[in-house]
PDB file of N, CA, C, O and CB in Angstrom:
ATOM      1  N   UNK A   1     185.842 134.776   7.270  1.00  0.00           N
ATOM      2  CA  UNK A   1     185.990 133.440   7.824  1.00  0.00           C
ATOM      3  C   UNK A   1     187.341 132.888   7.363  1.00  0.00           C
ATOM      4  O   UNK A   1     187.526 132.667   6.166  1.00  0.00           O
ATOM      5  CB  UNK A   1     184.807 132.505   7.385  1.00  0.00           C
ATOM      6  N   UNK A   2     188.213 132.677   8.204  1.00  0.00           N
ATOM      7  CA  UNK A   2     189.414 131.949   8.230  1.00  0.00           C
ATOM      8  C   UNK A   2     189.703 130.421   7.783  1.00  0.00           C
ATOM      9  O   UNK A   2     189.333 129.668   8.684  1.00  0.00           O
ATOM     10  CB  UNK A   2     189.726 132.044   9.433  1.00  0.00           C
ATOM     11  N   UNK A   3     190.018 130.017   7.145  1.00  0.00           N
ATOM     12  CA  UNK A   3     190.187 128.489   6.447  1.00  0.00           C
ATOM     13  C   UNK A   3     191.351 127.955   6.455  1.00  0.00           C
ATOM     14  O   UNK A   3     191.968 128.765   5.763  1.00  0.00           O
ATOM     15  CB  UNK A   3     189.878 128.383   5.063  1.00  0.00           C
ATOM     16  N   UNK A   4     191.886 127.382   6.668  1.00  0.00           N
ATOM     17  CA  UNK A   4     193.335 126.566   6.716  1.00  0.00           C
ATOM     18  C   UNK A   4     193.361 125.656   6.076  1.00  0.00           C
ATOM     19  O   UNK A   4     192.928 124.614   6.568  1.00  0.00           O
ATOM     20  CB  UNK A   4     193.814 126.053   7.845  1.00  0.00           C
ATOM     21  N   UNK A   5     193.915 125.651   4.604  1.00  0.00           N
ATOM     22  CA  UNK A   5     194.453 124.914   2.939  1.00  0.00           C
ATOM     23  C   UNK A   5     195.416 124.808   3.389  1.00  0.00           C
ATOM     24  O   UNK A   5     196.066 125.650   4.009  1.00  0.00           O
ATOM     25  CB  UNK A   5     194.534 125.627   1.371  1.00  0.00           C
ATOM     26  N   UNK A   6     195.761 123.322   3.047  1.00  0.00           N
ATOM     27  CA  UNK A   6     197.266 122.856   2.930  1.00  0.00           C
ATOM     28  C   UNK A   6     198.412 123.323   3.413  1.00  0.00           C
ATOM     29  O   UNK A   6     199.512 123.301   2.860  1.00  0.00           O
ATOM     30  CB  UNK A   6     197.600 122.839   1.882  1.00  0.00           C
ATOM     31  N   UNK A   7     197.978 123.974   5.015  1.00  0.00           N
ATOM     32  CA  UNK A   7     198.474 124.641   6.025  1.00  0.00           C
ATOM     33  C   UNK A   7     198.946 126.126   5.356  1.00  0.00           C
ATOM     34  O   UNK A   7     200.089 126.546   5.536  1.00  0.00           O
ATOM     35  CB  UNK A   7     199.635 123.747   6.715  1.00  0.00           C
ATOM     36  N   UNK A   8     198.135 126.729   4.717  1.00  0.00           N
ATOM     37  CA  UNK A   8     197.945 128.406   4.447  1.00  0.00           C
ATOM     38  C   UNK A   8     196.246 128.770   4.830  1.00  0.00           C
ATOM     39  O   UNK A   8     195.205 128.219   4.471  1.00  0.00           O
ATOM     40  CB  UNK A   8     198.324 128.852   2.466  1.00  0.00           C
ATOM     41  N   UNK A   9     196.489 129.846   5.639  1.00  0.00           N
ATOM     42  CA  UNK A   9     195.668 130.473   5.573  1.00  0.00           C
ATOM     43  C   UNK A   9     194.627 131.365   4.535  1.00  0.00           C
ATOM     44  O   UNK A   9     194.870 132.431   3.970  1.00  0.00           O
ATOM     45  CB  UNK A   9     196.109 130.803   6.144  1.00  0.00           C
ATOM     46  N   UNK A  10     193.702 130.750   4.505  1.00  0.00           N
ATOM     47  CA  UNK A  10     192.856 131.698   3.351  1.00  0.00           C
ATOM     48  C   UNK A  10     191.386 132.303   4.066  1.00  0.00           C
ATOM     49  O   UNK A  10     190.766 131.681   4.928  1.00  0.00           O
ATOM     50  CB  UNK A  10     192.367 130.568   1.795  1.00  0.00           C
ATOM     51  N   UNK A  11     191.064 133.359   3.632  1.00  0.00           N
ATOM     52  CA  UNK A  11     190.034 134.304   4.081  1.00  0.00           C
ATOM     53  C   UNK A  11     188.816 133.894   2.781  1.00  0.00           C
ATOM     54  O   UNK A  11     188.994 133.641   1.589  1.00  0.00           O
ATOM     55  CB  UNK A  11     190.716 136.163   4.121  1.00  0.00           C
ATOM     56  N   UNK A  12     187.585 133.959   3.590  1.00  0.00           N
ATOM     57  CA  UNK A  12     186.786 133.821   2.568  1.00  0.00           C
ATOM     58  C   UNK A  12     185.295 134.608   3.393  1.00  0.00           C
ATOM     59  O   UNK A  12     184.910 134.462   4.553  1.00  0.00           O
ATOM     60  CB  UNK A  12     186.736 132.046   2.028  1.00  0.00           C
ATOM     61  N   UNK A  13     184.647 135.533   2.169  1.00  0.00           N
ATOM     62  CA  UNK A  13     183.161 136.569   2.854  1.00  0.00           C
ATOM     63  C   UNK A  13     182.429 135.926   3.720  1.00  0.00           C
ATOM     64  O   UNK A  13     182.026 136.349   4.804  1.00  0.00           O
ATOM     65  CB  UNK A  13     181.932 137.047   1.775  1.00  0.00           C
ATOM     66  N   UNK A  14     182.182 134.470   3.045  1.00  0.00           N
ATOM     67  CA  UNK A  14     181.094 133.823   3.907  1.00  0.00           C
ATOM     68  C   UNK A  14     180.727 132.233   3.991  1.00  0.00           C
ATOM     69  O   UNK A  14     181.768 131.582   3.904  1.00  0.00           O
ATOM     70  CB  UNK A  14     179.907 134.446   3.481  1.00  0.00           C
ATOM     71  N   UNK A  15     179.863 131.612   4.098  1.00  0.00           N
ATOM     72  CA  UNK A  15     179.936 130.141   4.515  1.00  0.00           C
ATOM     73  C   UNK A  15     180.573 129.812   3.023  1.00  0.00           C
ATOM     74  O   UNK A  15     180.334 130.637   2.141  1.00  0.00           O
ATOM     75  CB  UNK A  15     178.274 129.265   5.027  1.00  0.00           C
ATOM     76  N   UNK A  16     181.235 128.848   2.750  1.00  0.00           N
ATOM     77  CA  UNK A  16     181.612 128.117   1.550  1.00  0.00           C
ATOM     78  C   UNK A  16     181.218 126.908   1.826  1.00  0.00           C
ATOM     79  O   UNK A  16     181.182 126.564   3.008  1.00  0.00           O
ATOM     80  CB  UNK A  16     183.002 128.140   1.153  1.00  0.00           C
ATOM     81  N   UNK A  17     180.721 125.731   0.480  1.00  0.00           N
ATOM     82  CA  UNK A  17     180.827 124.028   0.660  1.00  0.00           C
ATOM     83  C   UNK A  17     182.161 123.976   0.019  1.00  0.00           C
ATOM     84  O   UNK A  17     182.778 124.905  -0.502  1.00  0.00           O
ATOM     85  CB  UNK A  17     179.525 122.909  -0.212  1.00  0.00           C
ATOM     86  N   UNK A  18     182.445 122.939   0.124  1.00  0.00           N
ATOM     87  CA  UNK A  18     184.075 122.270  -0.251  1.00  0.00           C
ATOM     88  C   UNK A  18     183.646 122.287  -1.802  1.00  0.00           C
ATOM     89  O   UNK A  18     184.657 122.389  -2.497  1.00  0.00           O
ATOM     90  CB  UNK A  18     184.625 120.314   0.527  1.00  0.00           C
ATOM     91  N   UNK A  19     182.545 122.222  -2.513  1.00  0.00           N
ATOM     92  CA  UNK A  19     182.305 122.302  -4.031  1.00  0.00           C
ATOM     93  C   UNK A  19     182.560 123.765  -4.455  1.00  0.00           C
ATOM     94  O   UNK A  19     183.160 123.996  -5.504  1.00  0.00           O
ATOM     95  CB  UNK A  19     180.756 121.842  -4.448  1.00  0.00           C
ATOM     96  N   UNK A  20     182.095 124.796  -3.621  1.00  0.00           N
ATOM     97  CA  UNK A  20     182.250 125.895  -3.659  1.00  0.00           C
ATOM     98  C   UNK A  20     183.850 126.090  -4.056  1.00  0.00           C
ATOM     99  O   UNK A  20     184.339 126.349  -5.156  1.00  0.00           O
ATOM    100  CB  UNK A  20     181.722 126.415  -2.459  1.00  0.00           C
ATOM    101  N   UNK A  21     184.523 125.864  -2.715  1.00  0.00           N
ATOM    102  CA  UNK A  21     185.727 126.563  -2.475  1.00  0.00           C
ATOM    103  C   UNK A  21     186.747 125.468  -3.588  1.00  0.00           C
ATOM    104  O   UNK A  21     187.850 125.879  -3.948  1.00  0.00           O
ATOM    105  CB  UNK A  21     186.159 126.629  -0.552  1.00  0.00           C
ATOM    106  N   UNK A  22     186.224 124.049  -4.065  1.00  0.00           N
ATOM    107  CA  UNK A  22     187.230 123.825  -5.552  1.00  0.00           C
ATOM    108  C   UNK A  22     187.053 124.544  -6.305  1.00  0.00           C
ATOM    109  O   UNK A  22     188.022 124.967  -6.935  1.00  0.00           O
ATOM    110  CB  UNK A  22     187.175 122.716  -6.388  1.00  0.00           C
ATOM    111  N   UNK A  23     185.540 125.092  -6.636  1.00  0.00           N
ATOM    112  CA  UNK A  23     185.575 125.779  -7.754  1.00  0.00           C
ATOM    113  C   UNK A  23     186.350 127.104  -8.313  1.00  0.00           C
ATOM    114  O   UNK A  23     186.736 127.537  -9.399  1.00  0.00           O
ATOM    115  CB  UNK A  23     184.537 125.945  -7.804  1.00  0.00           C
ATOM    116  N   UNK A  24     186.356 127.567  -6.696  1.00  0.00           N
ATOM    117  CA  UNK A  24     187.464 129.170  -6.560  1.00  0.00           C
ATOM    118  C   UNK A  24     188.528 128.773  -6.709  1.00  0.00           C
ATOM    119  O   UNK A  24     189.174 129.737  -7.121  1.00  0.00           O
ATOM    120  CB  UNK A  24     187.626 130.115  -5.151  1.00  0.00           C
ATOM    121  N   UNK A  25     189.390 127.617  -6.607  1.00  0.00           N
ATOM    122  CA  UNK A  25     190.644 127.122  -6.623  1.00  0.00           C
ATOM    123  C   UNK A  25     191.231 126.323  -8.216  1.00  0.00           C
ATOM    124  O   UNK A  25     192.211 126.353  -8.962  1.00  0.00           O
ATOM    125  CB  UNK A  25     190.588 126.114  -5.356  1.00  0.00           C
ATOM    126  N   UNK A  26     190.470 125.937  -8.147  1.00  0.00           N
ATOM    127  CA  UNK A  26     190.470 125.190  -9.910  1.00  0.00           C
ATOM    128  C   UNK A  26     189.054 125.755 -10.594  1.00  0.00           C
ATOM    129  O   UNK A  26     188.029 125.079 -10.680  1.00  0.00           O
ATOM    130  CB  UNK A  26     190.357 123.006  -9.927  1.00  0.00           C
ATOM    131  N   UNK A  27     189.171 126.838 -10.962  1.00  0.00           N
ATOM    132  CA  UNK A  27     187.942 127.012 -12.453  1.00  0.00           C
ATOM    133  C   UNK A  27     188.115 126.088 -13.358  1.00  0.00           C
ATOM    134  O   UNK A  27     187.129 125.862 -14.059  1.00  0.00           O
ATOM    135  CB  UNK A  27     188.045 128.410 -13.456  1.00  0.00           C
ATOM    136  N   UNK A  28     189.202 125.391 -13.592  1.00  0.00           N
ATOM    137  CA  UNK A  28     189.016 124.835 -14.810  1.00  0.00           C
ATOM    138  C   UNK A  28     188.568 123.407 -14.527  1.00  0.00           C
ATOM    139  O   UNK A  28     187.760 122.883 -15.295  1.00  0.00           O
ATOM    140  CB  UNK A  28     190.260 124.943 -15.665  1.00  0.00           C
ATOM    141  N   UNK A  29     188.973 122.836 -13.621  1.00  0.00           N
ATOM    142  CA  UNK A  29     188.411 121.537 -13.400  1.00  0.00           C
ATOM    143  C   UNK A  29     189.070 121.204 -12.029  1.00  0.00           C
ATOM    144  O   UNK A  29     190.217 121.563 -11.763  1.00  0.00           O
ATOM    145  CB  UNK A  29     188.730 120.444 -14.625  1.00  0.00           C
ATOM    146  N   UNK A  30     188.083 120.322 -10.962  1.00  0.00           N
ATOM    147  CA  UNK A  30     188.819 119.797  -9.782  1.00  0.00           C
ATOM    148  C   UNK A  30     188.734 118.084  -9.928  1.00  0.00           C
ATOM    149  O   UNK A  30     188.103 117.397  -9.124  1.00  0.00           O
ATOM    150  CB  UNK A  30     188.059 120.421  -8.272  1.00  0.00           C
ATOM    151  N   UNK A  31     189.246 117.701 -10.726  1.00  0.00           N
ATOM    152  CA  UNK A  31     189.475 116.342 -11.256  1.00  0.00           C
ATOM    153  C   UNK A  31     190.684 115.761 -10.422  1.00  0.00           C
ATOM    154  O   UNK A  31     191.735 116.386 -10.275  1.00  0.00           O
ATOM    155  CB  UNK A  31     189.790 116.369 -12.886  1.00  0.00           C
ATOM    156  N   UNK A  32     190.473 114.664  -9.956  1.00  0.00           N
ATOM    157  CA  UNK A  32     192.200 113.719  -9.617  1.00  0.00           C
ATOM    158  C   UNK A  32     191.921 114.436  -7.955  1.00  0.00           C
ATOM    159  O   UNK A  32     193.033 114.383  -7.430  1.00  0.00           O
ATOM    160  CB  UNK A  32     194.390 114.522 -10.890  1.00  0.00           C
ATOM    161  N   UNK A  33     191.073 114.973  -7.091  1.00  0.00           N
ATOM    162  CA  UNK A  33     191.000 115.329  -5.972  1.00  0.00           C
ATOM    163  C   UNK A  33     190.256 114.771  -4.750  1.00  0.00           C
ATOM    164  O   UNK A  33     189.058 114.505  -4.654  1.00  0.00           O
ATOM    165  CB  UNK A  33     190.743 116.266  -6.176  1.00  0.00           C
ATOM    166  N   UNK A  34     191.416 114.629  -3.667  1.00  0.00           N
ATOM    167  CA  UNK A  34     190.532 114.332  -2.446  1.00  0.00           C
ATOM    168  C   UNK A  34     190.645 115.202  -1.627  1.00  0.00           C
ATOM    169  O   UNK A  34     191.648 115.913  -1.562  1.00  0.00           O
ATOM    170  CB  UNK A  34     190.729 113.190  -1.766  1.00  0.00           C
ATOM    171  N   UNK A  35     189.420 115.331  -0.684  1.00  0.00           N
ATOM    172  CA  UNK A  35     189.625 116.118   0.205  1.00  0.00           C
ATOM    173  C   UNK A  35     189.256 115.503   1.854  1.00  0.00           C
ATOM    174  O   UNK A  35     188.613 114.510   2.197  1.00  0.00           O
ATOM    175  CB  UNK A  35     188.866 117.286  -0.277  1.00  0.00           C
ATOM    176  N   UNK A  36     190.064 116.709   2.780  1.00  0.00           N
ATOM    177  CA  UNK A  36     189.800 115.915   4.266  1.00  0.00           C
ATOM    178  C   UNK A  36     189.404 117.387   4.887  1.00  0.00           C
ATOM    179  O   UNK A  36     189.825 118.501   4.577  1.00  0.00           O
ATOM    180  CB  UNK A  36     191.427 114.916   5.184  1.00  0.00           C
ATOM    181  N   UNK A  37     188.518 117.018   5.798  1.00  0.00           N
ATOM    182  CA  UNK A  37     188.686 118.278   6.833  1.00  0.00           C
ATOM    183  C   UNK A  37     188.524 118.034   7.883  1.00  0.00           C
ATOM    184  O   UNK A  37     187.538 117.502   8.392  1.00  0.00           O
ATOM    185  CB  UNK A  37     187.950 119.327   6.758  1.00  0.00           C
ATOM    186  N   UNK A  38     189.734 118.485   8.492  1.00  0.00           N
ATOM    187  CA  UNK A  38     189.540 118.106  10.327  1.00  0.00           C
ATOM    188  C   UNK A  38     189.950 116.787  10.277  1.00  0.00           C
ATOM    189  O   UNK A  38     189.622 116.043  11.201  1.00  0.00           O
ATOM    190  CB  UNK A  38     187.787 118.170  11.156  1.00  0.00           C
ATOM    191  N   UNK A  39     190.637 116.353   9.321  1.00  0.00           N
ATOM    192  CA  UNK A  39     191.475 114.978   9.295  1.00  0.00           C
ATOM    193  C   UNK A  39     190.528 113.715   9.258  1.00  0.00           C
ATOM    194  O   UNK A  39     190.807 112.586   9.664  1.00  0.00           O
ATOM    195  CB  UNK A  39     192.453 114.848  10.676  1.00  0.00           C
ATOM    196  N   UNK A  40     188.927 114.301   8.482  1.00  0.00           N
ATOM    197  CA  UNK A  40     188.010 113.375   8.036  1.00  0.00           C
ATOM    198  C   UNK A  40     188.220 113.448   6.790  1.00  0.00           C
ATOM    199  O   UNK A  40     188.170 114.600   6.360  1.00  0.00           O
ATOM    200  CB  UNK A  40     186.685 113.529   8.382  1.00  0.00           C
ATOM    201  N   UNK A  41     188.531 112.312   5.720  1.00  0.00           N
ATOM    202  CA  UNK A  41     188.077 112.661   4.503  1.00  0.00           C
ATOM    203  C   UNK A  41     186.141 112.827   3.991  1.00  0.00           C
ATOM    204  O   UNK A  41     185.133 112.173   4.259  1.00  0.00           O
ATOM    205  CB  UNK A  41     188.853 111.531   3.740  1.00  0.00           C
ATOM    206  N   UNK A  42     186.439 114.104   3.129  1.00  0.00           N
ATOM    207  CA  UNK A  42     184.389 114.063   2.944  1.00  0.00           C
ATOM    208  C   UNK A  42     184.539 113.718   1.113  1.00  0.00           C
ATOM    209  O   UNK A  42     185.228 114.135   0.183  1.00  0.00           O
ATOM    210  CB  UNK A  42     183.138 116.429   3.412  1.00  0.00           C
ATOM    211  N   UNK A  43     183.285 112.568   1.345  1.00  0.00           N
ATOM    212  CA  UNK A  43     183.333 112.190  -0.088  1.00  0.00           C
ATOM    213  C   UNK A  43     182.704 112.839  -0.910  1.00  0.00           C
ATOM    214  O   UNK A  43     181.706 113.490  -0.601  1.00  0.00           O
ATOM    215  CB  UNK A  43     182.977 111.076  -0.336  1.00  0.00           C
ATOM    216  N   UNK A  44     183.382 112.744  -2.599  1.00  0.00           N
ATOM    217  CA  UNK A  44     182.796 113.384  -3.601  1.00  0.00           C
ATOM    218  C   UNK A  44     181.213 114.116  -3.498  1.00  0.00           C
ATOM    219  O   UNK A  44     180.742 115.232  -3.717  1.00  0.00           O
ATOM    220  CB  UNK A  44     182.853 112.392  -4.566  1.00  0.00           C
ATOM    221  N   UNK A  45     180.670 112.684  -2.995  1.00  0.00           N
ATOM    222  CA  UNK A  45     179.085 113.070  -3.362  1.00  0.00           C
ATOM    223  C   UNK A  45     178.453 113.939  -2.595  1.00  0.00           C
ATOM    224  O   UNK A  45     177.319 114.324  -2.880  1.00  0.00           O
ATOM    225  CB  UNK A  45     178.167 111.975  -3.323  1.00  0.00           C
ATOM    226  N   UNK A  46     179.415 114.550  -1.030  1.00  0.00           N
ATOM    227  CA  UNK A  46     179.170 115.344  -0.079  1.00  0.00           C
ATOM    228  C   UNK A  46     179.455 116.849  -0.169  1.00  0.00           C
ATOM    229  O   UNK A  46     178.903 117.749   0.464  1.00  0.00           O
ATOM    230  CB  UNK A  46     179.752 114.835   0.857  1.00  0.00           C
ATOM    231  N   UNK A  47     180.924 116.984  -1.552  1.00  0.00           N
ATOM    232  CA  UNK A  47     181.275 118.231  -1.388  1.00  0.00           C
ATOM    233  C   UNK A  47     180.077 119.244  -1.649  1.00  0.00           C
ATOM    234  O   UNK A  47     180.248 120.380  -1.208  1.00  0.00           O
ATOM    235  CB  UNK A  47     182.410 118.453  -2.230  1.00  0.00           C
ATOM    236  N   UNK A  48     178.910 118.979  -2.299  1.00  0.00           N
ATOM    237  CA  UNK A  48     177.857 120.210  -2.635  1.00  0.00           C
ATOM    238  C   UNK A  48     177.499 120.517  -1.371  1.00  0.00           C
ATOM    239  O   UNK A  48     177.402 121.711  -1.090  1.00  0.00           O
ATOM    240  CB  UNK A  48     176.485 119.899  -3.580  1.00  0.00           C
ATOM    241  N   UNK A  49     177.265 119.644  -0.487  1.00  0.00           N
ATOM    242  CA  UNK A  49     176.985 120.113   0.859  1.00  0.00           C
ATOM    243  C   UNK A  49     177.472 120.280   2.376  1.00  0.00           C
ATOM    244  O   UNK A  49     176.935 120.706   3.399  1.00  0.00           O
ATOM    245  CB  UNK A  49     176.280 119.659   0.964  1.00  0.00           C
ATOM    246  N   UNK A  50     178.729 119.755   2.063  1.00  0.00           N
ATOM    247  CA  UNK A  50     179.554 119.802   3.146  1.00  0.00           C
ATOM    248  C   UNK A  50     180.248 121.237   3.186  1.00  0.00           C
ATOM    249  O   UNK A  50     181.196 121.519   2.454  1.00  0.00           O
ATOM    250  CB  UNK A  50     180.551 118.634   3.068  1.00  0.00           C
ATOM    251  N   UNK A  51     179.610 122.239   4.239  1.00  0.00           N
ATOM    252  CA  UNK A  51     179.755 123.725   4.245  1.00  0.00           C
ATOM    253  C   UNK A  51     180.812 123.714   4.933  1.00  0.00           C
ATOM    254  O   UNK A  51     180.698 122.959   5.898  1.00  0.00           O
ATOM    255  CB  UNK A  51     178.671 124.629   4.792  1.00  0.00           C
ATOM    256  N   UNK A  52     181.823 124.236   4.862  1.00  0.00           N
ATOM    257  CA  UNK A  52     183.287 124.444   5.874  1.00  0.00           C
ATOM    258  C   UNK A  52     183.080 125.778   7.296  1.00  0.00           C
ATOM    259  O   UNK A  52     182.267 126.694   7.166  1.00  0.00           O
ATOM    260  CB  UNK A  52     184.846 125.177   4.516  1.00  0.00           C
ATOM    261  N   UNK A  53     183.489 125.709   7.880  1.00  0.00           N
ATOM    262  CA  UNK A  53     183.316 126.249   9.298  1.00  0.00           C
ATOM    263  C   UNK A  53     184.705 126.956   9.238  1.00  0.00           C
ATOM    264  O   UNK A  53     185.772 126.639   8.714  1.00  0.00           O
ATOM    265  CB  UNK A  53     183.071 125.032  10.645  1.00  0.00           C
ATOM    266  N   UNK A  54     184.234 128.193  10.077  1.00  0.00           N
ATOM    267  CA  UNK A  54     185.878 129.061  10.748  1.00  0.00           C
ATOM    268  C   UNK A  54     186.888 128.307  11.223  1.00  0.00           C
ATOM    269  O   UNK A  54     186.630 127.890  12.353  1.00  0.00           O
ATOM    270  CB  UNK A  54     185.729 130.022  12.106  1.00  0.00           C
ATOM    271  N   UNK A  55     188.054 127.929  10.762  1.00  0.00           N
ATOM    272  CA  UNK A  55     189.392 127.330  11.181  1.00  0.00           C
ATOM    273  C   UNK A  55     189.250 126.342  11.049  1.00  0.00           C
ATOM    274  O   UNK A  55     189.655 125.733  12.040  1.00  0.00           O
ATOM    275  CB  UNK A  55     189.942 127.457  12.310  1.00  0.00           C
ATOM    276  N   UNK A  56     188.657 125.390   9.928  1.00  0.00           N
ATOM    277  CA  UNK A  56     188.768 124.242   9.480  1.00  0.00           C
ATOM    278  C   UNK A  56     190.346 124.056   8.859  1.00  0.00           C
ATOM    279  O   UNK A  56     191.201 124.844   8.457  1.00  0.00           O
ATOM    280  CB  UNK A  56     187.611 124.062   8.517  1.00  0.00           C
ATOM    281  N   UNK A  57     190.261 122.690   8.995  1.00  0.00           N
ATOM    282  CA  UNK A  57     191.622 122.329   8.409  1.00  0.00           C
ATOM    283  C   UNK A  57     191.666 121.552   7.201  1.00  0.00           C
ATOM    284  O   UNK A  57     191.326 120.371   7.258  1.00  0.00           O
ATOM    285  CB  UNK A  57     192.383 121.601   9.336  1.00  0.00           C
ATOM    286  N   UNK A  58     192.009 122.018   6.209  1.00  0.00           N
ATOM    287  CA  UNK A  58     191.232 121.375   4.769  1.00  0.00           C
ATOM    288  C   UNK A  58     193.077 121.097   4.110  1.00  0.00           C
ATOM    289  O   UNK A  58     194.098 121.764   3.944  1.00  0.00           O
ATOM    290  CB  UNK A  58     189.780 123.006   3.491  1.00  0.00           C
ATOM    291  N   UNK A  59     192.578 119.636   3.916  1.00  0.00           N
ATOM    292  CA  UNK A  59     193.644 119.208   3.062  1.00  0.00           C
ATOM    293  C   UNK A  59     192.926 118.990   1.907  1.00  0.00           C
ATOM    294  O   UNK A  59     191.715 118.770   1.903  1.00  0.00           O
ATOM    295  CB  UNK A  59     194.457 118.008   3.516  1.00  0.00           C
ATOM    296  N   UNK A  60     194.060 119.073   0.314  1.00  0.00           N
ATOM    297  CA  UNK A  60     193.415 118.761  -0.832  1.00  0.00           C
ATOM    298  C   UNK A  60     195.026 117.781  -1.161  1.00  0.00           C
ATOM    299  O   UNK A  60     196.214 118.026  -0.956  1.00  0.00           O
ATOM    300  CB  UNK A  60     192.771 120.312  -1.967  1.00  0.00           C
ATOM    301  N   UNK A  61     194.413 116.837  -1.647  1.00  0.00           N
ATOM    302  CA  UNK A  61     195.271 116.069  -2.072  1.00  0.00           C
ATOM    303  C   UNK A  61     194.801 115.499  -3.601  1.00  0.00           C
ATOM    304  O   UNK A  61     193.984 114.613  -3.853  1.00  0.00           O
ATOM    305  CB  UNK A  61     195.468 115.060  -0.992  1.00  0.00           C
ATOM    306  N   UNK A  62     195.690 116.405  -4.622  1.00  0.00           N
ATOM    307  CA  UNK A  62     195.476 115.760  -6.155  1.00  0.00           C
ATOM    308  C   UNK A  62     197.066 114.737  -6.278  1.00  0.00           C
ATOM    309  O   UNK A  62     198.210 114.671  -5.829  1.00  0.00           O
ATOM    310  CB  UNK A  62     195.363 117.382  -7.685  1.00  0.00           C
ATOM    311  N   UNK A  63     195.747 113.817  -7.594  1.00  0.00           N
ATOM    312  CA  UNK A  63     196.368 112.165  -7.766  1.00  0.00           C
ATOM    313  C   UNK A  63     197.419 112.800  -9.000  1.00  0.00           C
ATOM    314  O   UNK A  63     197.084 113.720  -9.746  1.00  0.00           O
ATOM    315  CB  UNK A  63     194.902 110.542  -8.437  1.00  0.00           C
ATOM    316  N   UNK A  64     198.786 112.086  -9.042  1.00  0.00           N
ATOM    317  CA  UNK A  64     199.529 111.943  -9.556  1.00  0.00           C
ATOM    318  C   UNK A  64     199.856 110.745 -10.431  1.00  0.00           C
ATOM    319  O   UNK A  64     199.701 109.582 -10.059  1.00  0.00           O
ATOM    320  CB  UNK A  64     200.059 112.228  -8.883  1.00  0.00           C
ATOM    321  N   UNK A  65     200.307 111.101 -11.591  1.00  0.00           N
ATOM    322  CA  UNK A  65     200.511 109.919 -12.098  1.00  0.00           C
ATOM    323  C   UNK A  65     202.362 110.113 -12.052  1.00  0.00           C
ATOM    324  O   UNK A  65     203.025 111.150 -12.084  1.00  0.00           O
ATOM    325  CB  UNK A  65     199.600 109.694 -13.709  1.00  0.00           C
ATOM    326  N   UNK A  66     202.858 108.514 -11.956  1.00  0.00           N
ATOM    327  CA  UNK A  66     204.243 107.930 -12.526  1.00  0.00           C
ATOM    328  C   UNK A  66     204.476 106.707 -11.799  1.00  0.00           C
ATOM    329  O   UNK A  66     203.720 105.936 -11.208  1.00  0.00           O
ATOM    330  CB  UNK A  66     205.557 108.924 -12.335  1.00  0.00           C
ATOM    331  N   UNK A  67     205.729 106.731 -11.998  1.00  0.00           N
ATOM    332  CA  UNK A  67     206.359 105.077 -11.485  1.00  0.00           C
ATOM    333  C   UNK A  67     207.485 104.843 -10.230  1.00  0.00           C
ATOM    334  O   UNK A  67     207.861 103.707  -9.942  1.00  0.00           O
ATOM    335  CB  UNK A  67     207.247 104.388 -12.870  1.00  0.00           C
TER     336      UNK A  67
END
């Protein structure tokens, strides 16, 4: 299944949730993150179940700090 991150293509075996696929991306923590797909943002409390589909378009946008 084909996924489209931050306009790269990534391959993945089988259905993923967006909790899933932070966890493959940040093991260590997905803190300071939003996410959109299909140019919806899906909230925190959704990523356990919000399953991503073939050729989704998944933006991740982590918070920055400065001035």
């Amino acid at each position: 299944m084909e996924i489209n991150i931050n306009g790269q293509l990534s391959e993945f075996s089988g259905p993923i949730s967006v909790q899933e696929l932070l966890s493959e991306l940040f093991p260590d923590h997905a803190k300071g993150i939003a996410v959109a797909v299909n140019q919806s943002v899906v909230p925190k409390s959704a990523w356990p179940v919000h399953v991503l589909q073939p050729h989704d378009q998944v933006m991740l946008i982590t918070a920055t700090q400065g001035g």
